[in-house]
C-alpha positions as CSV (number, residue, x, y, z in Angstrom):
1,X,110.5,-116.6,-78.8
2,X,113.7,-116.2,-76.1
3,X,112.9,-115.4,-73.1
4,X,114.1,-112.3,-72.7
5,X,111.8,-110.8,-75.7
6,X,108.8,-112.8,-73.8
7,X,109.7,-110.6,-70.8
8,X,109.5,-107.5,-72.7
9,X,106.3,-108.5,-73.7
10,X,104.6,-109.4,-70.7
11,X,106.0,-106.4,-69.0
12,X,104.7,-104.0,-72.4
13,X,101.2,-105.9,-71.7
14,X,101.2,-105.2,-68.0
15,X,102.3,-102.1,-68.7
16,X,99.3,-101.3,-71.2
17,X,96.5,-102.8,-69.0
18,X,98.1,-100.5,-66.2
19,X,97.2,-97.5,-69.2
20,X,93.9,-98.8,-69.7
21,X,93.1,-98.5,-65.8
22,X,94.6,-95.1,-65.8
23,X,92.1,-94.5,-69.0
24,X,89.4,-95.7,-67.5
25,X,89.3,-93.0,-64.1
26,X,90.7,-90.7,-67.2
27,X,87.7,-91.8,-69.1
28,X,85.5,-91.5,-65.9
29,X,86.7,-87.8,-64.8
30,X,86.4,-87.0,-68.8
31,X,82.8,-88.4,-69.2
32,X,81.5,-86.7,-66.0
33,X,83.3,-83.3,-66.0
34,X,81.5,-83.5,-69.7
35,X,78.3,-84.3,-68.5
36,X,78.2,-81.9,-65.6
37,X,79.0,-79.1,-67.6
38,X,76.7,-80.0,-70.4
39,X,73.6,-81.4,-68.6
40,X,73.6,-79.6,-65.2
41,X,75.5,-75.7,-66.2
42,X,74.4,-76.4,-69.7
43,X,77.4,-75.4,-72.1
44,X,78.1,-76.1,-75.3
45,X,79.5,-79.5,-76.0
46,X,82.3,-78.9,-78.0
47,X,84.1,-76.2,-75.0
48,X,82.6,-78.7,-72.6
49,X,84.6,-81.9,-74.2
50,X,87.9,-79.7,-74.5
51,X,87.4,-78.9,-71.1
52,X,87.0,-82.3,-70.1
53,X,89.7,-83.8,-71.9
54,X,92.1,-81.4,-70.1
55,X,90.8,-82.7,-66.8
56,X,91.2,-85.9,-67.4
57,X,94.7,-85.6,-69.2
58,X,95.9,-84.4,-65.6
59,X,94.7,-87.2,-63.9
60,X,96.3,-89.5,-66.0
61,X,99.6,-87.7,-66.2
62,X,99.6,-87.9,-62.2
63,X,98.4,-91.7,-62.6
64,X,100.7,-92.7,-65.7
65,X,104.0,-91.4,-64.3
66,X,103.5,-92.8,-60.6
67,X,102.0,-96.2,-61.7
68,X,102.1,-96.9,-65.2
69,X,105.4,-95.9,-65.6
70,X,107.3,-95.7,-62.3
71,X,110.9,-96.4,-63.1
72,X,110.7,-93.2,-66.0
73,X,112.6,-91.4,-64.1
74,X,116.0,-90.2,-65.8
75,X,113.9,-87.4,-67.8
76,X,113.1,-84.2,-65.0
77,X,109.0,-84.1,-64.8
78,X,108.6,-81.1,-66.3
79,X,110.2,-82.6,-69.9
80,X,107.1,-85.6,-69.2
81,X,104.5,-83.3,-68.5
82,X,105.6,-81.1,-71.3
83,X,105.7,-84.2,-73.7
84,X,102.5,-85.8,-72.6
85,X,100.8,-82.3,-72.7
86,X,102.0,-82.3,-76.3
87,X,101.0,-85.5,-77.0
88,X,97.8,-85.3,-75.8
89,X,97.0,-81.6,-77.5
90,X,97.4,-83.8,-80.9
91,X,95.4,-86.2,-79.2
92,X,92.2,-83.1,-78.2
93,X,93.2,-82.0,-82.5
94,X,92.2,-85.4,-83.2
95,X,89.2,-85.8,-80.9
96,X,87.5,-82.9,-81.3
97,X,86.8,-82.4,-85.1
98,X,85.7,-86.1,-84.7
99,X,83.5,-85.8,-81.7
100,X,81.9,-82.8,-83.3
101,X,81.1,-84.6,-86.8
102,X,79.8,-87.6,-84.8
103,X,77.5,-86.1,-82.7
104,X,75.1,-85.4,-85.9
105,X,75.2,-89.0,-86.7
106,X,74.4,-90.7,-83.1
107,X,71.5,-88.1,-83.5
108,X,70.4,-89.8,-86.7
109,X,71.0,-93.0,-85.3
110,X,68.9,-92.6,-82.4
111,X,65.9,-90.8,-84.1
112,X,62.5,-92.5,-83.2
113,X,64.5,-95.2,-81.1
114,X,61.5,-95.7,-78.1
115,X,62.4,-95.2,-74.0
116,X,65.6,-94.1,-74.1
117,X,67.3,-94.1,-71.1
118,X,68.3,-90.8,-71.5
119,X,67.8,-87.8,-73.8
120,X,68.5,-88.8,-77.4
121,X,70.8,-85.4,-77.5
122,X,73.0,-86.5,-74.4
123,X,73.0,-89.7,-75.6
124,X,74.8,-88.8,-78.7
125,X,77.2,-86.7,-77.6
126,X,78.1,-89.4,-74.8
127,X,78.1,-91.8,-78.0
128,X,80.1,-89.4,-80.0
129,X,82.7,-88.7,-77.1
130,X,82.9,-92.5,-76.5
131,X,83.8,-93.3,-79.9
132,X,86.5,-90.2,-80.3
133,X,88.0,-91.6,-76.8
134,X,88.6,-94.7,-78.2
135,X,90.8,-93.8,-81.1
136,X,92.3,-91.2,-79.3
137,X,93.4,-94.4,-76.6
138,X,95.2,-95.9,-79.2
139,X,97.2,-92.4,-80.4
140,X,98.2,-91.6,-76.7
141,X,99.5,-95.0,-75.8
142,X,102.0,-95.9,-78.7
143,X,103.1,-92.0,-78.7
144,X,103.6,-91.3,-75.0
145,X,105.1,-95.1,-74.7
146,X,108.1,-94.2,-77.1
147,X,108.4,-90.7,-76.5
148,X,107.6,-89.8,-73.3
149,X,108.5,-92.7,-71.3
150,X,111.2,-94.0,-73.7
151,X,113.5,-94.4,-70.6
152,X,111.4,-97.5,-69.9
153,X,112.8,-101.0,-70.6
């Protein structure tokens, strides 16, 4: 490998464990905005995800564009945000029909499982949301990364 490709990559991987940071306070503000409005106001879990997901999709716009991606800047931020608003609606279409059919099967899962921690209920929809978060991750990155940030290097 030149050297100059084994730049690009270590600076793609920093660049990718930055997105994973920015995921995780994503993932942080999306798990407890879901939580709070299921367990405490009690809503229904689908609305409750959706508005989650929106929450945390702002914080990692603010967090992807100022430290993730800081030299994106030949494209105006309202093109970005437009983009990774786009990019992440098709990321909430793919979560949500997938969170919802999961939560039934986390149920089953933890049937008659002894001292749960938690409610078996919660506990699958956190299960559920985890596991839609994940493949929704993988979406977001490779999209956004040549799309919305294609000015990058």
């Amino acid at each position: 490998m030149n050297t100059e490709k084994h730049m690009d990559l270590r600076m793609e991987s920093k660049r990718f464990a930055k997105f994973l940071v920015v995921g995780a306070i994503g993932a942080v503000v999306d798990f407890g905005s879901f939580n709070l409005l299921t367990a405490v106001f009690h809503l229904p879990p689908v609305p409750s995800s959706v508005a989650s997901f929106l929450a945390a999709v702002t914080s990692n716009f603010i967090f992807n564009r100022y430290w993730t991606y800081p030299d994106s800047r030949s494209k105006p931020v309202w093109r970005q945000i437009f983009q990774f608003t786009f990019v992440n609606l098709i990321g909430l279409a793919i979560r949500t029909p997938l969170f919802a059919a999961l939560i039934p099967v986390w149920r089953g899962v933890l049937e008659g499982v002894p001292a749960l921690p938690f409610p078996a209920e919660q506990l699958s929809r956190n299960l559920a949301l985890g596991c839609a978060v994940l493949v929704v991750l993988v979406w977001n990155f490779v999209v956004n990364r040549f799309w919305t940030y294609n000015d990058v290097r």
